[in-house]
Residue frames as a rotation matrix with the C-alpha (Angstrom) as fourth column:
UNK 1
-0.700 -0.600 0.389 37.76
-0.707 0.660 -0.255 19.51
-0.104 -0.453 -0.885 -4.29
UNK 2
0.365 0.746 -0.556 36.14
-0.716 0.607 0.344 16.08
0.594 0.273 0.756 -5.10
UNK 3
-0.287 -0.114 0.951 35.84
-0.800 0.575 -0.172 13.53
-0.527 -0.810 -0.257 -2.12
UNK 4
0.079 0.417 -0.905 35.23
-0.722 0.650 0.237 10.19
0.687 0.635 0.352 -4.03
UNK 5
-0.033 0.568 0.822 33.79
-0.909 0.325 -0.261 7.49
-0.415 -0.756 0.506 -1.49
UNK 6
-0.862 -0.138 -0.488 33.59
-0.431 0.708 0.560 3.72
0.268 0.693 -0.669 -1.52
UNK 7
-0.120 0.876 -0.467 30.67
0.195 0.482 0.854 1.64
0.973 0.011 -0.229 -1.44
UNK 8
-0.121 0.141 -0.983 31.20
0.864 0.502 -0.034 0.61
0.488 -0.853 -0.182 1.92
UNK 9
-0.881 -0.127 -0.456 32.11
0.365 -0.796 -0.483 4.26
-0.302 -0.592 0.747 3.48
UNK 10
-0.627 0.770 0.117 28.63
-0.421 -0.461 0.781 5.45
0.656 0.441 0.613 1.41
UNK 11
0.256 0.673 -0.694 26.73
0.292 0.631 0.719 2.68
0.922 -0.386 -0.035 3.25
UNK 12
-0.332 -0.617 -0.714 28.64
0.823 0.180 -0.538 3.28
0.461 -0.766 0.448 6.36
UNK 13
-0.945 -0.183 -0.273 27.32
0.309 -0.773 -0.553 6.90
-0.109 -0.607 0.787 6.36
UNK 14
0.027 0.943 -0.330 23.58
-0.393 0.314 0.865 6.00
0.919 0.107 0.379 5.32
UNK 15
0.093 0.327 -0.940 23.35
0.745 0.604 0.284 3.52
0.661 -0.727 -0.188 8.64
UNK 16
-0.723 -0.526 -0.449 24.26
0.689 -0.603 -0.403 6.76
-0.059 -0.600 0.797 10.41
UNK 17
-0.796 0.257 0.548 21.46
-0.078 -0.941 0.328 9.02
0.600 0.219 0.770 9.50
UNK 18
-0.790 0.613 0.001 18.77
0.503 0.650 -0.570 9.28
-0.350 -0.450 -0.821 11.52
UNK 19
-0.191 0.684 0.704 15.09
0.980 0.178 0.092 9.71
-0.063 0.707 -0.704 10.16
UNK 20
0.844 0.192 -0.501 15.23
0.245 -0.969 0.042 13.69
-0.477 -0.158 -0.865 11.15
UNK 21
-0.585 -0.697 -0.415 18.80
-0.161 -0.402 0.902 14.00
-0.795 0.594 0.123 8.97
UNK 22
-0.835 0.167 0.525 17.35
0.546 0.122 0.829 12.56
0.074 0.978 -0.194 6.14
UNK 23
0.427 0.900 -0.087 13.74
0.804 -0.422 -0.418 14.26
-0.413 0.108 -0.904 6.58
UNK 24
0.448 -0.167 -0.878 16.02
-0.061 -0.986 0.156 17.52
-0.892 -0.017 -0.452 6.86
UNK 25
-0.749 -0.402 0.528 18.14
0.423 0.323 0.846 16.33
-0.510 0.857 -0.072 3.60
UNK 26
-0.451 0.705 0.547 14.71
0.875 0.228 0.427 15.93
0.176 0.671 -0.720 1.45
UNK 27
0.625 0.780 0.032 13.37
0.768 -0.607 -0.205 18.97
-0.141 0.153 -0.978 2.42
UNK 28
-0.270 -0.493 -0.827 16.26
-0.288 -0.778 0.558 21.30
-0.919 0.389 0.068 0.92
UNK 29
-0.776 0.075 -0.626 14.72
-0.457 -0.752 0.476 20.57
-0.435 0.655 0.618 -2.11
UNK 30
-0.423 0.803 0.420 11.25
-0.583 0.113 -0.804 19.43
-0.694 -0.585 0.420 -2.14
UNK 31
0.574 0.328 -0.751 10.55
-0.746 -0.168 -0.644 18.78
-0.337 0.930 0.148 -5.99
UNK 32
-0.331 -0.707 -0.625 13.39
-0.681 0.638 -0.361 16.48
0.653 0.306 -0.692 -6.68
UNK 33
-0.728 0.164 0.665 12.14
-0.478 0.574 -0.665 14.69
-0.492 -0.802 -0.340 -2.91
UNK 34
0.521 0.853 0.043 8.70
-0.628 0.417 -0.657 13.51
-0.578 0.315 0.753 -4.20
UNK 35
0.413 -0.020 -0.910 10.28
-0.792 0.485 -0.370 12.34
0.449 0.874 0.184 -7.42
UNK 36
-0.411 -0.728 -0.549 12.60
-0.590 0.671 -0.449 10.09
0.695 0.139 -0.705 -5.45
UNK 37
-0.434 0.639 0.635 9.81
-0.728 0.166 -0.665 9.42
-0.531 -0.751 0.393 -2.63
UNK 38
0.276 0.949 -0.150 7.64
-0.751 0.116 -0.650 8.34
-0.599 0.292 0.745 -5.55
UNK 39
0.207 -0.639 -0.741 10.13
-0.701 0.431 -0.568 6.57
0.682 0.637 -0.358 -7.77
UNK 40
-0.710 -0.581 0.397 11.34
-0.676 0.406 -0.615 4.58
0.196 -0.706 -0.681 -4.72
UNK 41
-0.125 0.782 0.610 7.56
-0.432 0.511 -0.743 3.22
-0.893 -0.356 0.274 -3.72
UNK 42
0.788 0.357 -0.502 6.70
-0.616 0.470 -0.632 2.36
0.010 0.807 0.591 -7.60
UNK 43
-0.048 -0.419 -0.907 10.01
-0.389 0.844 -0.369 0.11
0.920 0.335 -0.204 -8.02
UNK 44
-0.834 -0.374 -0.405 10.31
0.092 0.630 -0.771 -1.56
0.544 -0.681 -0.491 -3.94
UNK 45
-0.728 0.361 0.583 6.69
-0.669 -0.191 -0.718 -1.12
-0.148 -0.913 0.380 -2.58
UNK 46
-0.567 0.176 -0.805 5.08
-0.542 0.656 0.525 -4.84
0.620 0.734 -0.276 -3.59
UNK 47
-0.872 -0.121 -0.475 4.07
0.177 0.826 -0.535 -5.51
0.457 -0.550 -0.699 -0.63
UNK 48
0.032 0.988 0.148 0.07
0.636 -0.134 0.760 -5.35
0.771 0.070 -0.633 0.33
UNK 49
0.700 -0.007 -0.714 0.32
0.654 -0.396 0.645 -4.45
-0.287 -0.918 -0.272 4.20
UNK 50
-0.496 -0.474 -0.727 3.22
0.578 -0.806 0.132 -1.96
-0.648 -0.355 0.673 3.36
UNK 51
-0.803 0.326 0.500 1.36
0.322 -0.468 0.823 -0.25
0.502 0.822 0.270 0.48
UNK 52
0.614 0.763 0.202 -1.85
0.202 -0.399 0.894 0.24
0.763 -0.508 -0.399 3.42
UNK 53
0.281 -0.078 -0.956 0.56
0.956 0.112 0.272 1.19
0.086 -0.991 0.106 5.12
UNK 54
-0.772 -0.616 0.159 1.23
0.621 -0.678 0.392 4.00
-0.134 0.401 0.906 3.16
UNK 55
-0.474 0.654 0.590 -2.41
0.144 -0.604 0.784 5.00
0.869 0.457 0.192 2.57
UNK 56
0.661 0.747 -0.073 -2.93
0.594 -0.461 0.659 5.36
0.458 -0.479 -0.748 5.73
UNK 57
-0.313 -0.736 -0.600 0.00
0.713 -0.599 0.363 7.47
-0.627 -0.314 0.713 6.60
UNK 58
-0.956 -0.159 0.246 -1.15
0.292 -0.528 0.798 9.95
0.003 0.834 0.551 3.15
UNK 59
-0.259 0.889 -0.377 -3.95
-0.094 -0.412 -0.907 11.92
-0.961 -0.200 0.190 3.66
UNK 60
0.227 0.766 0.602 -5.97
0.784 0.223 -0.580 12.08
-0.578 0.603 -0.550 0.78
UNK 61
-0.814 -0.317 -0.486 -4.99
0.014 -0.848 0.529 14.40
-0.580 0.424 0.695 -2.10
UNK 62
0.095 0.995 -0.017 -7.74
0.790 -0.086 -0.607 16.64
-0.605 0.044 -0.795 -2.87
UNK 63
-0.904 -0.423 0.067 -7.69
0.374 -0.705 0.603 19.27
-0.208 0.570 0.795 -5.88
UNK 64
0.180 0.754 -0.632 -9.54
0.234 -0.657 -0.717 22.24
-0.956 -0.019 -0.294 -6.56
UNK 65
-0.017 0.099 0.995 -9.88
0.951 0.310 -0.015 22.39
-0.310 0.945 -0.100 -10.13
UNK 66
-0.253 0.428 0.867 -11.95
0.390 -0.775 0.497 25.91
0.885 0.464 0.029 -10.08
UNK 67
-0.850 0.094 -0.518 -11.91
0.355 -0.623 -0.697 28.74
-0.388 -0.776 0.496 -7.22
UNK 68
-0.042 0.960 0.277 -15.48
0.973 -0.024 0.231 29.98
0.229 0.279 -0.933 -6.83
């Protein structure tokens, strides 16, 4: 069965989520999240103060190259 939605009823059920639906959404598949996390900030985050706002929400990302 295909349910085929209009704009409005799409938008209608976005203004409805709250930030713990979507959190739970994005984390059934984690890999695809990032991409659209990341994809989302590179095209609509232009703005100075929200971009520090972002680095300080994001811990540093720290890689271990080589295990000793």
């Amino acid at each position: 069965m295909t349910i085929k939605l209009t704009e409005g009823q799409i938008q209608s059920i976005l203004n409805r989520l709250s930030k713990d639906q979507v959190i739970d959404y994005l984390s059934e598949d984690v890999e695809k999240s990032v991409d659209i996390i990341c994809t989302f900030i590179y095209n609509y985050v232009d703005s100075k103060i929200l971009q520090d706002k972002l680095k300080r929400h994001f811990p540093p990302v720290q890689m271990e190259l080589f295990s000793n």
